[in-house]
Every structure is written in C-alpha cells, then in structure tokens.
C-alpha positions in Angstrom: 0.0 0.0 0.0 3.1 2.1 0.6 4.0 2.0 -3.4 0.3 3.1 -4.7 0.7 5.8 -6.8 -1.4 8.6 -5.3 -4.7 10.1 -6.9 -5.1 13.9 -7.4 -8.0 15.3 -7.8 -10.0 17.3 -9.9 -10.2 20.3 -7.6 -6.2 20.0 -6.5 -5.1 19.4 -10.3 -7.2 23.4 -11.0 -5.1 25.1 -7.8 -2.0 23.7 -9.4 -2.7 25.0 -12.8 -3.7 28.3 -11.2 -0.5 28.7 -9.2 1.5 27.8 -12.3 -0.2 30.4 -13.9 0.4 33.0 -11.3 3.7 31.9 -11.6 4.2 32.4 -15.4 2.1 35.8 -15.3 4.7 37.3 -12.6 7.6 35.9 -14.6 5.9 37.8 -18.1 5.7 41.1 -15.8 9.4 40.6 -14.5 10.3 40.2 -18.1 8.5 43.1 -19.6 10.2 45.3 -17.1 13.5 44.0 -17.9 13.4 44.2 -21.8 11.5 48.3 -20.8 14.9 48.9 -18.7 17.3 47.9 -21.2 15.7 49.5 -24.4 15.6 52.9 -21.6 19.5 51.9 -21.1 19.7 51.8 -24.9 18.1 55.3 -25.6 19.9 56.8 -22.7 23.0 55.6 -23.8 22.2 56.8 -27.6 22.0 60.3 -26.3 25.0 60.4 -24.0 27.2 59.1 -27.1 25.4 61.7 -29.3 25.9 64.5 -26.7 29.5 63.5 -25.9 29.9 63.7 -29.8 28.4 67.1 -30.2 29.9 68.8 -26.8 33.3 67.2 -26.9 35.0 70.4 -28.3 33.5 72.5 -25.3 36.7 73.1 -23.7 38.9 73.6 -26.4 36.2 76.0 -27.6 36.3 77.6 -24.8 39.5 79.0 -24.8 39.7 80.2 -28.6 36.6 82.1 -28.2 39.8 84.2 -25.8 41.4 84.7 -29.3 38.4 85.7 -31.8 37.9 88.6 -29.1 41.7 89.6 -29.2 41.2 89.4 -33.2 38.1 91.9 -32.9 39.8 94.0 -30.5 42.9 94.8 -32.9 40.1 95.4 -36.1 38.5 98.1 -34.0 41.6 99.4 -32.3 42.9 100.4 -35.6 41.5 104.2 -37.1 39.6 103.5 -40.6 41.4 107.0 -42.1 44.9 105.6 -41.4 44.6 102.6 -43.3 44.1 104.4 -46.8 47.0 106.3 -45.8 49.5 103.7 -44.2 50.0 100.5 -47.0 52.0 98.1 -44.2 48.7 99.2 -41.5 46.1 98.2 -44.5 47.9 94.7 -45.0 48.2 93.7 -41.5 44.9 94.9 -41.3 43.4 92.5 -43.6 45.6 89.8 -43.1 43.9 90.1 -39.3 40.4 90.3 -40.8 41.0 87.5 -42.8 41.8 85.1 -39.6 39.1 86.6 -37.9 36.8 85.3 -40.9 39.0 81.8 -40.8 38.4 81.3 -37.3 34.7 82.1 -37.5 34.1 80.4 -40.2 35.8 77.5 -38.4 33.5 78.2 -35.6 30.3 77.3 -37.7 31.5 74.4 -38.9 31.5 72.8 -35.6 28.1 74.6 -34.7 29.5 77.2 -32.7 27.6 80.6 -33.1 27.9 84.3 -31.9 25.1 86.0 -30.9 24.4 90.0 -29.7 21.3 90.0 -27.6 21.2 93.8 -28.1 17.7 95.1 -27.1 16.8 91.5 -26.0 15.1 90.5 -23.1 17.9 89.4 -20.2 18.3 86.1 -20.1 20.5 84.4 -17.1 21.4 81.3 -19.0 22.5 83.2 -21.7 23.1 86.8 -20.7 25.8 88.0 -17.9 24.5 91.3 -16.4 27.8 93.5 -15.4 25.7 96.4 -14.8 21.9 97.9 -14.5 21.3 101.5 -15.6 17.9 103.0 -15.2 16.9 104.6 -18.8 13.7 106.1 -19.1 12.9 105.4 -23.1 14.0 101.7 -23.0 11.7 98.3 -21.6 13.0 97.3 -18.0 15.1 94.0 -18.1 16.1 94.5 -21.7 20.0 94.4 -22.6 20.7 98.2 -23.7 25.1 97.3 -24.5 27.1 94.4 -25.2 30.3 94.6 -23.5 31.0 91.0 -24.4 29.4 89.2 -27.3 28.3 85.8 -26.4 28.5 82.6 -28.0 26.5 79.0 -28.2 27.7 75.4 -28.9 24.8 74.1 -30.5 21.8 74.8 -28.0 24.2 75.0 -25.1 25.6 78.7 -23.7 29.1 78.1 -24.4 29.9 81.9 -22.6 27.5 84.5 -22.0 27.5 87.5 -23.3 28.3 90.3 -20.9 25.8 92.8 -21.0 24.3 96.1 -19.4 20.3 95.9 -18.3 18.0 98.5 -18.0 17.1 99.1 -14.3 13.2 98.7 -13.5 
C-alpha cells in the first residue's frame, strides 16, 4: 500500500494550474520590465554618445573664443582713415580680418555661433549682467550694451555675453 501511486483530484489538479499560472504571469511582468529597462539603457546611452559627440569640443572652444575677441579687439583698435594712408597698416589689417573670418568660419563648422542680444530680453542662462542702468525710453530687463558678445555650442551657452540691463 506504501507503493500506490497517489490520486489527485480534480479540484487540487485546478489550484495547481492556477499557481503555475500565477507563476508564469509574474515571470511575463518581471520580463517586460527587464526588456523596458534595457531598451531605456539603450536610448539613454544613444543620447549620452550623441551629446558627448556634439559637446566634446567645449573646452577647447572655450578658450579660442579668448582669441576671436583679441582678433576683434585689434580690427576696432585700428583708425579706418589711417589705413588708406599707411600701406604696411592696410595689410596687417586685412591679413587680421581675414583670420578673424578663418576662425569664424571655423567656428560654424563645428556649430558654434555668436550671438548680440542687443535690445533682447535678459536672459541668465544666456546673458551675464555686469551692470543695471535705469533709462527712461528703454523696456526694463532688456539688454541696452554688449560689452561682451556671447556665444552658443549648439543649444548650449558656451559663454555669455556680458551685458548692461535697463534698471526697472
């Protein structure tokens, strides 16, 4: 009697089916989490690669923006009527112009653009007030001079320009 094979019944053979489907439900929901978190690891890892791409020149950026104002700096330092009289001061003129443009022009090929806000509305993650000025004929919180133009590394503020706000 010890080696009869036991009888299940009807009732005990259902509650085993339904655990077993309980079982295989939670292990679906387990696995649709895990194949969510890696196509989220996927995508997230997409972007880092294409921001690390896009934003990997920031530094060096950076500190040749230090020359394109140097560059503008000797343009304007130099008196217009002087150059149609002085030959040498007309060709070192232009050959400084002419880097100027290289460098710029360098600049938008790796998506680096200037921008003036002149008589834009301040903007902090764009804009870096060095003074306010209260001036009656001008809209409050609107940039009235550039001391500093500014400039952006695709969508990102690669230096702010420095500006002067009108005072409320």
């Amino acid at each position: 009697e010890a080696n009869e094979p036991k009888t299940i019944t009807e009732s005990e053979l259902k509650a085993a089916l339904a655990e077993k489907e309980k079982q295989i439900a939670g292990l679906q929901d387990v696995y649709r989490c895990a194949l969510a978190d890696a196509e989220n690891v996927r995508q997230r890892t997409r972007k880092e690669v294409a921001d690390t791409k896009e934003y990997a020149i920031t530094k060096f950026a950076k500190d040749l923006l230090s020359v394109a104002d140097v560059l503008d700096l000797a343009l304007k330092a130099v008196p217009q009527e002087q150059l149609e009289e002085n030959a040498a001061l007309k060709n070192l003129y232009t050959g400084v112009d002419m880097t100027r443009s290289n460098l710029q022009a360098t600049f938008k090929r790796f998506s680096i653009e200037v921008f003036n806000p002149q008589g834009e509305v301040f903007d902090p993650n764009f804009h870096e007030a060095l003074f306010q000025a209260p001036i009656p004929d001008k809209e409050p919180n609107t940039v009235f001079e550039v001391a500093k133009i500014g400039y952006k590394l695709g969508n990102r503020c690669l230096r702010p320009a420095q500006v002067g706000v009108v005072q409320a």
